[in-house]
C-alpha positions as CSV (number, residue, x, y, z in Angstrom):
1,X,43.7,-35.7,105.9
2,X,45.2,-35.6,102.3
3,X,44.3,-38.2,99.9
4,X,46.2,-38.5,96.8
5,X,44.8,-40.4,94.1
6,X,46.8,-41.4,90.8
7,X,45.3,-41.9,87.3
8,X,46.6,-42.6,83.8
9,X,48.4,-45.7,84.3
10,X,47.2,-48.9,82.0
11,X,48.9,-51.2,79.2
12,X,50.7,-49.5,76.8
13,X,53.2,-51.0,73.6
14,X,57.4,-50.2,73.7
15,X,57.8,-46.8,72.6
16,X,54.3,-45.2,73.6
17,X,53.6,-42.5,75.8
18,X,51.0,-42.1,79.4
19,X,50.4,-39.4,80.8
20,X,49.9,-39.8,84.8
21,X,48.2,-37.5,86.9
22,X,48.3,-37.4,90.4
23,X,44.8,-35.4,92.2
24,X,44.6,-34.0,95.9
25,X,42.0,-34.0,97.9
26,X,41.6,-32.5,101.9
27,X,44.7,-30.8,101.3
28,X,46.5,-28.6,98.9
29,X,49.7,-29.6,97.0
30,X,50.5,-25.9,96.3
31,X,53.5,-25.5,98.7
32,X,54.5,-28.6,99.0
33,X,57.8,-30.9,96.7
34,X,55.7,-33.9,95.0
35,X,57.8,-37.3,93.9
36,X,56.9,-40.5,91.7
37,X,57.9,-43.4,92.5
38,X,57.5,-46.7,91.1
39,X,57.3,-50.7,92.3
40,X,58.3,-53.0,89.8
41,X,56.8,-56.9,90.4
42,X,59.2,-58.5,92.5
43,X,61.4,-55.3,93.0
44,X,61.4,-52.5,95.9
45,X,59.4,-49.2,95.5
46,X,62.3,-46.7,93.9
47,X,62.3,-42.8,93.0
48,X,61.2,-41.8,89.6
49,X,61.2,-38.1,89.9
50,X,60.4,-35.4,91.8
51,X,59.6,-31.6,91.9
52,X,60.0,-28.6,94.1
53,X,57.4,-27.1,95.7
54,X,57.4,-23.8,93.4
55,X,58.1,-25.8,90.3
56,X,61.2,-24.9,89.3
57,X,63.2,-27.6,90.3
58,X,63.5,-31.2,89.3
59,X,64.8,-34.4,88.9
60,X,65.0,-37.8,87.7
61,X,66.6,-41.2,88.3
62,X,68.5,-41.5,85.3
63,X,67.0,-44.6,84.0
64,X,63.9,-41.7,82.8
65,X,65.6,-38.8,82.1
66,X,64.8,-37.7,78.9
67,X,61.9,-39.7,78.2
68,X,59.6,-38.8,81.7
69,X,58.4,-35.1,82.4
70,X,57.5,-33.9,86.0
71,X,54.8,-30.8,86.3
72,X,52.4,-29.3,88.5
73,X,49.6,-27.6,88.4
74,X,49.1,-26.0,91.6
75,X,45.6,-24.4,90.3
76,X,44.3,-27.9,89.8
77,X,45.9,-29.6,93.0
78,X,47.6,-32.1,90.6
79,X,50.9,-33.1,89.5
80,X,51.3,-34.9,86.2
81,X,54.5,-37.7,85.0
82,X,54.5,-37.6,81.1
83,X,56.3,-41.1,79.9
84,X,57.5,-41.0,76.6
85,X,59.6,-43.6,74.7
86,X,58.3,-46.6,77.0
87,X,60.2,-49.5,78.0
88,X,59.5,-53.1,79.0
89,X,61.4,-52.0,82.6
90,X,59.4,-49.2,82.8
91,X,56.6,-51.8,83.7
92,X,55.4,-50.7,87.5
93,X,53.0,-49.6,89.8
94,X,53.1,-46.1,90.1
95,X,52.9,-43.7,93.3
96,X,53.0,-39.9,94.0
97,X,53.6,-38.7,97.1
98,X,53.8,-35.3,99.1
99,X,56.6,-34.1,100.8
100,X,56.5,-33.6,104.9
101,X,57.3,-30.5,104.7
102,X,56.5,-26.5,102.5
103,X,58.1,-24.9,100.7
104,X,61.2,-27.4,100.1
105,X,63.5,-28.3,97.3
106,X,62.5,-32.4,96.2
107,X,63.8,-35.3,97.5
108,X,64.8,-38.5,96.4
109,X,63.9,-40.3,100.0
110,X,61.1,-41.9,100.9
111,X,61.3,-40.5,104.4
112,X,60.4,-37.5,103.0
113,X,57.4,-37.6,102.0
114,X,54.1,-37.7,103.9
115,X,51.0,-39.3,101.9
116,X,51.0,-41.3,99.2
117,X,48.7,-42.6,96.8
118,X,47.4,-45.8,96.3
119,X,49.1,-46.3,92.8
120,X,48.6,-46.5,89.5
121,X,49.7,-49.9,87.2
122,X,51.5,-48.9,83.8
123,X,52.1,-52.4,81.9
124,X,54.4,-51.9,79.0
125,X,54.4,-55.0,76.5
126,X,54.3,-55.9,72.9
């Protein structure tokens, strides 16, 4: 069974930067599209941003585009989200998630994707 299990998240002030890594365990991520997503308090679980299984692909909801970086590390088993430039909205629990199935392009649905994390909380506030 896969277990994914995300780190990197905690308070941070407008304008900083987190790194959040995402680790795999009973599984490999190698061949497989990984997403973030994101639940805001109050708010439904949304798509952040997501990368193909080989890498080379991604993309972002455009709320993070320019500010958030997607990569993996297929060597490692991990897949990273770089925040830069944070904002108050950005302020969420944050989940990665495997796709269903290899060697596919990513994807912005839910559906898609087969394990997820248990999330990691990134507080942005002055």
């Amino acid at each position: 069974q896969v277990q994914l299990v995300e780190s990197g998240g905690g308070l941070v002030h407008p304008g900083g930067s987190l790194r959040l890594s995402c680790a795999a365990s009973g599984g490999t991520l190698g061949s497989y599209a990984m997403g973030w997503f994101r639940q805001a308090p109050g708010k439904e679980r949304v798509f952040v941003a997501n990368i193909g299984w080989n890498g080379i692909t991604t993309s972002y909801t455009g709320s993070v585009k320019g500010r958030f970086t997607i990569s993996r590390d297929n060597a490692k088993n991990t897949v990273y989200l770089q925040m830069n430039s944070l904002k108050h909205d950005d302020t969420a629990v944050y989940y990665c998630a495997r796709g269903k199935l290899p060697f596919r392009s990513g994807s912005l649905r839910e559906d898609d994707y087969a394990y997820w994390g248990q999330g990691t909380r990134v507080t942005v506030s002055s």
